[in-house]
C-alpha positions in Angstrom: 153.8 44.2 52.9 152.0 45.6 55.9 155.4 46.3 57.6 156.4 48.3 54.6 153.5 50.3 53.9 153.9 51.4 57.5 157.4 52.6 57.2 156.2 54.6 53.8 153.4 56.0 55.8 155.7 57.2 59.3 158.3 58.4 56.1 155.6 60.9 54.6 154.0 61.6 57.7 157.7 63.0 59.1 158.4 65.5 56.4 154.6 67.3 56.7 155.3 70.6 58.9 153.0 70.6 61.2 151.2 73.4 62.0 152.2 75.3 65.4 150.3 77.2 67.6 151.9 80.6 68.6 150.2 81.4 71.7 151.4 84.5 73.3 151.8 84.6 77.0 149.8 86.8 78.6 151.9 89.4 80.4 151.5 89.8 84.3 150.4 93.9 83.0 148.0 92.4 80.2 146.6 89.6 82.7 145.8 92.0 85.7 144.2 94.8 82.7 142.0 92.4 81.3 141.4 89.5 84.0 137.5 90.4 84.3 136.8 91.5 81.0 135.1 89.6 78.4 136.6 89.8 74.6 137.9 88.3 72.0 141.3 90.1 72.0 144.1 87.7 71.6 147.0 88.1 74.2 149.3 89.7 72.0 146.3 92.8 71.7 146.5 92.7 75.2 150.0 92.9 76.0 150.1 95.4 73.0 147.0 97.7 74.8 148.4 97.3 78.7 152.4 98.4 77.2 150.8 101.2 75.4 149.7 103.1 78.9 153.0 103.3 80.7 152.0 102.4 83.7 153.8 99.3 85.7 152.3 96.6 87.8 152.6 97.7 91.7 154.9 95.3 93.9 151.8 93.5 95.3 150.6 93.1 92.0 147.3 93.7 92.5 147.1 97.9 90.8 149.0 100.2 88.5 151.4 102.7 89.0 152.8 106.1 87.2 155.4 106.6 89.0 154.6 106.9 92.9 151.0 107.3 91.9 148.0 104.8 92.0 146.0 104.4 88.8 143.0 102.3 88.3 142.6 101.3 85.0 139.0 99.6 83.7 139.1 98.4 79.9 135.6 98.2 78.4 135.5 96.5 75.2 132.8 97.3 72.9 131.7 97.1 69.0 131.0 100.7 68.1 129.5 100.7 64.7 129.0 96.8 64.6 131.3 95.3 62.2 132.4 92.5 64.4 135.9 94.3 65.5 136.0 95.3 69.2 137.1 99.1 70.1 138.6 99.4 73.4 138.3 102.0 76.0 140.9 102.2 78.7 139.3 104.5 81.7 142.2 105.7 84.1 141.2 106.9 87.5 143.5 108.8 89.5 142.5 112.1 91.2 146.4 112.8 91.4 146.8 112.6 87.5 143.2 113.6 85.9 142.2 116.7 88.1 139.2 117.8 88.9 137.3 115.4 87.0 139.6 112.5 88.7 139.8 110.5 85.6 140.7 110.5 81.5 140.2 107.5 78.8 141.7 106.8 75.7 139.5 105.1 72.6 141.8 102.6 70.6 140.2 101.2 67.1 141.1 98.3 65.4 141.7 99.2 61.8 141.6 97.4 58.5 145.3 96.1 59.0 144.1 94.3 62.2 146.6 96.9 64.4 144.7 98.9 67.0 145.0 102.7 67.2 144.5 105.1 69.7 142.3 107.8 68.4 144.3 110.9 69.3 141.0 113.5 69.6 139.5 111.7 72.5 140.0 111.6 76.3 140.3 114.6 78.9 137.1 113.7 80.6 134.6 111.1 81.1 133.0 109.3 77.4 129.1 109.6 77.5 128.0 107.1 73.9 125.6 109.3 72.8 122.7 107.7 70.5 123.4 109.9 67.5 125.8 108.6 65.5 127.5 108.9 61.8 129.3 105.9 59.7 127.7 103.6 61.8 129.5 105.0 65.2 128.2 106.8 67.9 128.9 110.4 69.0 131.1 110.7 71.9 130.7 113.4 74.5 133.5 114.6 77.0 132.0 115.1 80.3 133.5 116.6 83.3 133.2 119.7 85.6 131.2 122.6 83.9 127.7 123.1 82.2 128.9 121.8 78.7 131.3 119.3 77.3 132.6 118.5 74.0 131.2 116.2 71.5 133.2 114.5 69.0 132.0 112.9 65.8 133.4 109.7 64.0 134.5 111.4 59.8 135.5 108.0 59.0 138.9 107.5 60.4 138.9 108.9 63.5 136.7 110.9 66.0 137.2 115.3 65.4 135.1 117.5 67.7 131.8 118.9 66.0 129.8 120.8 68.6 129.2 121.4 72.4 126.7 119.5 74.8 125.1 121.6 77.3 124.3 120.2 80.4 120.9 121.5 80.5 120.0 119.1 77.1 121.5 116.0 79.3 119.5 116.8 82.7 116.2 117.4 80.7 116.4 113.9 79.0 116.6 115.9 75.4 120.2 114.1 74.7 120.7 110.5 75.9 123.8 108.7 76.3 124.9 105.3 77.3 128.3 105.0 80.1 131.0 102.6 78.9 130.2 100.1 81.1 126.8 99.4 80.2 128.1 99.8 76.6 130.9 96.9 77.3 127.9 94.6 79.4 125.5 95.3 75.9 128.3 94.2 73.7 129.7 91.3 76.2 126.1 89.9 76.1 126.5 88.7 72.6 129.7 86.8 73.1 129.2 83.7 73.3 
C-alpha cells in the first residue's frame, strides 16, 4: 500500500509546472553602470538603462566610450516623490561631449506600467533637487556656467520648465538644493 501511494504521489507531483525563475544576466555594460550602486532595479532595468545611453564598454573594461571619447557615467538612484518606485539619474562626464559645463544627465521615471522613461525636458547641465516641490516631486534646477539656470517643475507626467534661478538666491542661502549624490545616499539609507 505504501509502495503505491508513493508512485500516486511522484505521478502528481510530475505533472505540477514548477515555477521558474527568470533571472536576467546582468550585461558586462549594466554590471560596470551599476556595480557600486545600491537599488532595487532588477537586471533587466539595468541592462534596459545602460543600452539606452549608447555608449560601449572600453577594451579594458573598466569606462565608457562614445566613440573615441571617454565618458564617466555615475547612476544615482533615488525616490523623488516617495511612492516606493526608484527614479534614476544617469550623470555623464566628459569635457569633450558636455562643454563648458563638462557634463549633462538624463532623469528616467518609472511609470505606472512598471517601464522606465526618460523625461525628455531635463539635462543640459548639472540637477540641483531643489526643496520646493509639486505632486510630491521636487523642482529640478539646471546648473552650469552663468548667473542663472533653469528650473523645471514636475505637471504630473513629466518635468516642463517654469522659471529661472538666479545665482545670487543660491549663494545667499535664499534657495536650497540637495546634489544627486547626497540625494541617492538619503534614499540608499532606507534600503535595507
Amino acid at each position: 500500500m505504501k509502495k503505491y501511494f508513493a508512485i500516486a504521489i511522484f505521478m502528481m507531483l510530475s505533472f505540477i509546472p514548477f515555477a521558474q525563475t527568470n533571472i536576467a544576466t546582468l550585461s558586462e555594460g549594466g554590471a560596470l553602470l551599476f556595480k557600486n550602486t545600491k537599488s532595487k532595479l532588477t537586471n533587466d532595468q539595468k541592462n534596459w538603462l545602460f543600452k539606452q545611453l549608447n555608449f560601449t564598454v572600453s577594451k579594458d573594461k573598466k569606462k565608457f566610450m562614445s566613440d573615441e571619447y571617454e565618458v564617466t557615467l555615475e547612476p544615482y538612484v533615488t525616490d523623488l516623490n516617495k511612492d516606493g518606485n526608484e527614479e534614476v539619474f544617469i550623470v555623464m562626464k566628459s569635457g569633450a561631449l558636455f562643454g563648458n559645463t563638462g557634463e549633462d544627465f538624463i532623469l528616467y521615471i518609472k511609470k505606472m506600467n512598471g517601464n522606465f522613461e526618460r523625461d525628455p525636458e531635463l539635462g543640459g547641465g548639472i540637477a540641483m533637487i531643489l526643496n520646493s516641490k509639486n505632486s510630491g516631486y521636487p523642482d529640478i534646477a539646471i546648473g552650469g556656467p552663468g548667473f542663472d539656470f533653469p528650473i523645471c517643475r514636475w505637471n504630473g507626467k513629466q518635468y516642463k520648465y517654469l522659471k529661472k534661478l538666479k545665482d545670487a538666491d543660491l549663494q545667499s542661502g535664499k534657495i536650497t538644493y540637495m546634489d544627486l549624490s547626497e540625494c541617492s545616499k538619503l534614499y540608499a539609507a532606507t534600503l535595507k
